[in-house]
N, C-alpha and C positions, 0 to 999 in steps of 0.2 A: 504494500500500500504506500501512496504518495500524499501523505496528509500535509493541509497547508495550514498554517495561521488562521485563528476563528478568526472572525472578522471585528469585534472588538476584544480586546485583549484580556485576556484574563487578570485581575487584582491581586489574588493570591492563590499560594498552590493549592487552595482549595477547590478554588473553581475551575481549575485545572483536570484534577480529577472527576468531577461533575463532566468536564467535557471529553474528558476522552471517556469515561463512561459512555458519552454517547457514540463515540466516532470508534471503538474496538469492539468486536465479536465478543456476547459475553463470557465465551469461553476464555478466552483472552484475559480480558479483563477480570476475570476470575482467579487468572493465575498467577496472575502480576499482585493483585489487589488482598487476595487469600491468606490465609495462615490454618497453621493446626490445630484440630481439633475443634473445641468449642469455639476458637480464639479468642480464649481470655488473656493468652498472653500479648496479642494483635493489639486488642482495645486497651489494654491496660498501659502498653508503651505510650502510647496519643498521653492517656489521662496522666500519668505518672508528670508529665511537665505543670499540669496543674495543683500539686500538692508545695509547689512555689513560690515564692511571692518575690516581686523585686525590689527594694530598697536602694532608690538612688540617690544620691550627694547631688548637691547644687553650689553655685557660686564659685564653679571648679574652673573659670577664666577659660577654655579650650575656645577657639576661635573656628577648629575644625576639628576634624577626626579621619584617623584612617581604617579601613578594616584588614589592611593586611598583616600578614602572620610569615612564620615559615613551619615546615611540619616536616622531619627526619632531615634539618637543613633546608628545605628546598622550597624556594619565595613562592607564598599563594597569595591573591588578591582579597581574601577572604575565608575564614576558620571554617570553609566547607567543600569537602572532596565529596569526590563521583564517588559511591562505592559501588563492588560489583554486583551486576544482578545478571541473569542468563538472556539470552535470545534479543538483544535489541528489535532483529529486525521482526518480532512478533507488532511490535510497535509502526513501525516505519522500514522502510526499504534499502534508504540507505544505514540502519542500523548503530553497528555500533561507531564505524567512521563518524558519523554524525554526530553522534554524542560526545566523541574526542573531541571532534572540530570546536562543538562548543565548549567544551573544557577549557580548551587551549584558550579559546577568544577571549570568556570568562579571568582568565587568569588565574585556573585551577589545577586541578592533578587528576588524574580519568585511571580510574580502576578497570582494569579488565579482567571479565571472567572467566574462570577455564571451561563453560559452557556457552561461551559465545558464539556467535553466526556468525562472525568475521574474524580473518586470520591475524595473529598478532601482529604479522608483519605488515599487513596491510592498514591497519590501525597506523602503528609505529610510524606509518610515511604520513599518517595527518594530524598527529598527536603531540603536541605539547608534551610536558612532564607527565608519565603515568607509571602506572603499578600493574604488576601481574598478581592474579589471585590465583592460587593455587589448591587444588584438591590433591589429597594422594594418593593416589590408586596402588589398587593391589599388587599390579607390574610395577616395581619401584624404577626398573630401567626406564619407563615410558614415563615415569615422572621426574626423572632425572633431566631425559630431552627436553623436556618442556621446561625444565627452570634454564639448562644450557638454551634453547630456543628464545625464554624471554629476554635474558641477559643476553647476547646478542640482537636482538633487533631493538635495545634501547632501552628496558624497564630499570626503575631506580628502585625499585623496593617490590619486594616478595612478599605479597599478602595470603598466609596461610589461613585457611580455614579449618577450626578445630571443634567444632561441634557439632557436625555429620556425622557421627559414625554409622547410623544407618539415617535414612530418611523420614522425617518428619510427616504424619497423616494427615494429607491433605485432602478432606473430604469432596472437596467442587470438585478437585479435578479427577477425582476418583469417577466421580456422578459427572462429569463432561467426557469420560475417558481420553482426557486430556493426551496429544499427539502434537509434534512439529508438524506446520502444514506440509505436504510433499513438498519437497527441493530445497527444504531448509533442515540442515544437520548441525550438530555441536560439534565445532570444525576442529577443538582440540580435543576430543573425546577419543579411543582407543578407533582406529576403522572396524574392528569388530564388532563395535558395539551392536546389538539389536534397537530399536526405538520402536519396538511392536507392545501396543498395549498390552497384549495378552487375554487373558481370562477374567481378570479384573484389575483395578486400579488403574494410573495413569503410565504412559510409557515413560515420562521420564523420571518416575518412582521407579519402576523395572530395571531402569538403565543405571542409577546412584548405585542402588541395590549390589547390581552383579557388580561394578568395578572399583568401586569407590574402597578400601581398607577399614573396616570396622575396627581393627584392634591397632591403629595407629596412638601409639604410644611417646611420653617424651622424648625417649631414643629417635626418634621422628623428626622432632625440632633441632634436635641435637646433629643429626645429618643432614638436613638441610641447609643447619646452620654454616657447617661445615664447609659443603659445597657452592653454596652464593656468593659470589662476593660482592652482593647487593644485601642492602639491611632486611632481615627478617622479621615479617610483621606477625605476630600471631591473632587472630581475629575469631571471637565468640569465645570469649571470658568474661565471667559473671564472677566466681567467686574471687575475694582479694589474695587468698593461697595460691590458688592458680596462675594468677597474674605475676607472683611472684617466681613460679616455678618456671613459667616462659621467661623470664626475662636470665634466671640464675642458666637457662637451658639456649639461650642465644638471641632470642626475640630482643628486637631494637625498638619496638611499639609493641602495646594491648590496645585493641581494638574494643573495648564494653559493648558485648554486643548478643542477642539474643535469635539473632538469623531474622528479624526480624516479624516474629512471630510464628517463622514456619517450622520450627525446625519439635520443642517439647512444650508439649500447654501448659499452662499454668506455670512459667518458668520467670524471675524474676525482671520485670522491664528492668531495661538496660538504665536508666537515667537512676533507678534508686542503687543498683550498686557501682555505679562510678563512684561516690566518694569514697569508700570504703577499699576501692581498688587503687584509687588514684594517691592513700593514705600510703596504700602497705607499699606501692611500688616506690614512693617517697623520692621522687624525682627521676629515681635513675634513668628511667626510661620516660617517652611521651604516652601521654594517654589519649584515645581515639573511643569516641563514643558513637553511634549510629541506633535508629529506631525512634519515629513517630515527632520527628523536627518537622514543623511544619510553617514557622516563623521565626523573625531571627530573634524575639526573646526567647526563645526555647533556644537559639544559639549559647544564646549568652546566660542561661541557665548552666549548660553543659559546661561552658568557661570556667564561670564560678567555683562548678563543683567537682573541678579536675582536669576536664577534656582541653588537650591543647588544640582539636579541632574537629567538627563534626562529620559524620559520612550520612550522605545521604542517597538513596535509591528510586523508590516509589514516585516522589514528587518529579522526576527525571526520567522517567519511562513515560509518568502522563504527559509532560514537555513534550516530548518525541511522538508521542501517538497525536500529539494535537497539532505539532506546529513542527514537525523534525527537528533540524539544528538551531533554527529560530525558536522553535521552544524551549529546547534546553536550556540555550541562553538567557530566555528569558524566564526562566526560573531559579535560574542562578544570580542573574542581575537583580531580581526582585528581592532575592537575600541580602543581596549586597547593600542596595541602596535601602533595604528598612533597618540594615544593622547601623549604616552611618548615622542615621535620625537616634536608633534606639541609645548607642555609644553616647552622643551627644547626650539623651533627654538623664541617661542615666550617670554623665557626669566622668567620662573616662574619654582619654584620646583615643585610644586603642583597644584594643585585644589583649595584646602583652599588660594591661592595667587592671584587668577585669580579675576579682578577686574575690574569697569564698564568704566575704561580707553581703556583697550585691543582693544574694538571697540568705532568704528566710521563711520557715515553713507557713503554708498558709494554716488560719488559725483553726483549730481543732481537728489537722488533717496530717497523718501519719505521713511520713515520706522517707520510709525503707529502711528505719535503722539497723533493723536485722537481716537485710536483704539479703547479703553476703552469708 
């Protein structure tokens, strides 16, 4: 599909998603949009930025503000990266090119997936700063090319994924029997793979299933670590031990992150146990949070309480299914320019200024001490 620009523009990434609701298949949109099981853990990430409040300083003399940051070294225009999600071109045609493109323009960092519909290398020639995501499959040799593949066509940083070890129930797309359309394949995926639904469930529950490594272990991080000589991110840590055990095992970021609903239900939103991660990891490394950002005071929530910068997905798929590279962009630009307003109203030049004062829980409303 060749989706263009609504015709008047969307306000915020809400209305975003309202619109590409309308303009994808709602299989599609189901897949993108879904989480596991009940999805309490789906709606709970949204809500968890409301148990918040923000307190801001005045008479703080800033005549401007900027929102730039850097994240593993490397200059962003603003405290929010692409993270990966699978299949761009389920969205749009030109895919995940597209979405780099606007990374790049944005002045951000573009995560790719290791189930994406375009090849790294092809990405790499329109891409800006980006990251490779990593799964690791049960062939560790076929995982090995693929980190030697990303580090050659240009990736700065290894984003492992460490909370698959089997696939998350996805009930839509169980009940869609969810499939790639014909002539669209997950172009880093083993060529053996099958992508046949089967008997039940979705095909690409089938396809995690057989190649993906269930019993990926530290030992894991530990050889990966080994062999990159790009920083290793580990992404999908909740508890703050954990967090700590990636970083003692090689990981140069933790990602706070809960797969973004799909992965165990009822499993803690990522926003309550950032602090508690961003405590134990106690600088050494950056912290990276992702799940249910949907404005940039929820940016700057995640600032406060750890995150040296946010990953966002969902609102970046609906960009692309409504407006391709022009909506990315312009879901990225709309963070930006509400974070320079919000910087200002709350009395900081920057990013780097933002501090675990700003908030404060709202009143009579828990917000995760125990999470971790």
């Amino acid at each position: 599909m060749d989706n263009k620009a609504p015709r008047k523009p969307c306000l915020n990434l809400h209305e975003y998603e309202a619109a590409a609701r309308g303009a994808l298949p709602s299989a599609i949109y189901e897949f993108i949009a879904g989480g596991s099981g009940d999805e309490v853990t789906l709606l709970a990430s949204r809500a968890a930025f409301g148990r918040w409040q923000l307190l801001p300083r005045v008479l703080r003399g800033h005549q401007e503000t900027s929102t730039a940051t850097s994240v593993l070294g490397q200059d962003v225009s603003l405290p929010v990266i692409v993270a990966p999600w699978a299949a761009h071109r389920l969205c749009h045609a030109q895919g995940e090119c597209a979405t780099a493109r606007a990374a790049k323009a944005a002045g951000t960092i573009f995560t790719l997936a290791t189930p994406s519909t375009t090849s790294m290398e092809e990405v790499a020639a329109e891409a800006g700063r980006w990251w490779f995501q990593l799964y690791v499959f049960r062939d560790r040799g076929y995982t090995r090319e693929l980190v030697a593949r990303a580090v050659a066509a240009g990736a700065s940083a290894l984003v492992v994924t460490v909370d698959m070890p089997v696939f998350g129930r996805r009930e839509a797309d169980e009940r869609n029997r969810f499939a790639l359309p014909s002539g669209m394949t997950f172009v880093h995926m083993p060529k053996s793979t099958s992508a046949s639904v089967g008997n039940s469930g979705s095909a690409v529950a089938g396809t995690v299933d057989s190649i993906f490594d269930p019993a990926l272990s530290w030992a894991d991080l530990d050889w990966l670590a080994s062999l990159s000589p790009i920083p290793v991110v580990a992404k999908g840590v909740l508890h703050c031990e954990d967090a700590v055990r990636a970083v003692d095992h090689g990981a140069r970021a933790v990602v706070v992150s809960n797969h973004g609903g799909r992965q165990l239900d009822s499993a803690v939103p990522a926003l309550d146990a950032l602090p508690r991660v961003a405590d134990a990891v106690g600088g050494r490394v950056e912290v990276l949070v992702d799940g249910g950002v949907r404005r940039s005071t929820d940016v700057l929530k995640a600032l406060a309480l750890g995150a040296r910068a946010v990953m966002i997905a969902r609102p970046l798929a609906w960009g692309l299914a409504v407006g391709g590279e022009d909506g990315v962009y312009h879901v990225l630009d709309l963070l930006r320019t509400d974070l320079v307003r919000d910087l200002m109203l709350c009395g900081y030049a920057s990013p780097a200024e933002v501090q675990r004062a700003l908030v404060v829980p709202a009143p009579g409303r828990s917000y995760g001490e125990d999470a971790a």
